[in-house]
C-alpha positions in Angstrom: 27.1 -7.7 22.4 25.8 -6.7 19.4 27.1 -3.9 17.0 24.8 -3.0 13.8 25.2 -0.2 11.6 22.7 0.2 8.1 22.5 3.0 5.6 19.0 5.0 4.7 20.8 5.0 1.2 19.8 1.0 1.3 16.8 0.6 2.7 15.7 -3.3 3.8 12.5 -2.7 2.2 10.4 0.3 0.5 6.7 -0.1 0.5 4.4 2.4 -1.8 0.6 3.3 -0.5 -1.7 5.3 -2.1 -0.1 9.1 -1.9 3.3 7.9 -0.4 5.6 4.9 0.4 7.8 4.0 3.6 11.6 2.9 3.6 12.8 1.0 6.4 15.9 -0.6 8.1 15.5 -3.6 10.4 17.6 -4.2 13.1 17.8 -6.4 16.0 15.9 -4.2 18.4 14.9 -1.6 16.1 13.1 -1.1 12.8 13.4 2.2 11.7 11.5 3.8 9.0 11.3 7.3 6.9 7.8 7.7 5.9 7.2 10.3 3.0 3.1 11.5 2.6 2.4 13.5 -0.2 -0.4 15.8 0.4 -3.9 14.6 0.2 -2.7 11.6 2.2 -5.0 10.6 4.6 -4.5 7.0 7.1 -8.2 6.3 6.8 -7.9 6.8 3.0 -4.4 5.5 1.8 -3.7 3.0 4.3 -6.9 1.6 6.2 -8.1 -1.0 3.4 -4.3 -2.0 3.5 -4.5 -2.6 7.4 -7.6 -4.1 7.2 -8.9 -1.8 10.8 -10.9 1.2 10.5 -8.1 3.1 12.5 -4.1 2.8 12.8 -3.4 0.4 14.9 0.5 0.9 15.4 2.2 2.5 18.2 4.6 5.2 16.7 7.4 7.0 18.0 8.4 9.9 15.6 9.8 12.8 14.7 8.8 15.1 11.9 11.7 16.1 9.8 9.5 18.5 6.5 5.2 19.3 6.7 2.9 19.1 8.9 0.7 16.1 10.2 -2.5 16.1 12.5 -3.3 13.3 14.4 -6.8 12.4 15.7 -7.2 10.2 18.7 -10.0 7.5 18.4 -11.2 8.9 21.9 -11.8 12.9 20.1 -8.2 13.8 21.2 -6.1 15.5 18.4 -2.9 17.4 17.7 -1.1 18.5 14.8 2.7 17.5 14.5 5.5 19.7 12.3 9.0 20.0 12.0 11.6 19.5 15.5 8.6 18.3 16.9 9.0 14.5 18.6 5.3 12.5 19.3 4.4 9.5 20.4 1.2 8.1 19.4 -0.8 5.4 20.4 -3.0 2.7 18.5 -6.0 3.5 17.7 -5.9 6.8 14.9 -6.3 8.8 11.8 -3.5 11.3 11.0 -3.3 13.3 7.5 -1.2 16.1 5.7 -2.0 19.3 6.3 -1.9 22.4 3.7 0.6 21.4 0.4 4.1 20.3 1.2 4.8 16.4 2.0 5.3 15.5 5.3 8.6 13.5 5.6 8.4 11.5 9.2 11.4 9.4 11.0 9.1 6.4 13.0 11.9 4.6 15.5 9.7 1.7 16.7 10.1 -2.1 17.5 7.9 -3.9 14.7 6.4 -0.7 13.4 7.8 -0.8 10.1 7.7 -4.3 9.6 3.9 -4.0 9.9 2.6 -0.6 8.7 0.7 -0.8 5.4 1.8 -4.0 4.4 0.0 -6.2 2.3 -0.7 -9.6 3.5 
């Protein structure tokens, strides 16, 4: 059996990108991660040379807590993500802030945040 309990106010590891940063907890079965984008933040601008692929590769499972997100599709399908909404996205995509408030997003994912925009 296996009982873990972390705090957000101690995050395992904070990691800054161009136009915002990430702060994750890892767990046994979980890593989860609150991701902060400061408008003007765009996956193909602020993350893409980080990752090393021309689109996100990571499978995400989120929730957006504050602003607004769309998400492109490599395959021409899009939506745009804001506040109560829940999403789950698949590899292969852009996503960016829309208008001028950051969007703060919860990602609940197995190795998600150990990977995303880390620098080898």
């Amino acid at each position: 059996m296996t009982l873990e309990v972390k705090t957000l106010d101690k995050p395992d590891e904070r990691r800054d990108f161009p136009r915002g940063h990430l702060e994750a907890v890892h767990m046994t079965d979980l890593d989860f991660a609150v991701a902060t984008f400061e408008p003007g933040w765009r996956w193909s601008e602020s993350v893409a040379q980080i990752a090393g692929t021309e689109s996100c590769q990571m499978h995400h499972n989120g929730y957006i807590v504050q602003g607004r997100m769309h998400i492109r599709m490599d395959d021409g399908g899009e939506q745009e993500v804001g506040p109560g909404d829940v999403f789950v996205c698949s590899p292969g995509h852009d996503a960016w802030v829309v208008g001028d408030e950051q969007c703060v997003a919860y990602d609940f994912q197995g190795q998600t945040a150990r990977e995303y925009a880390k620098k080898e």
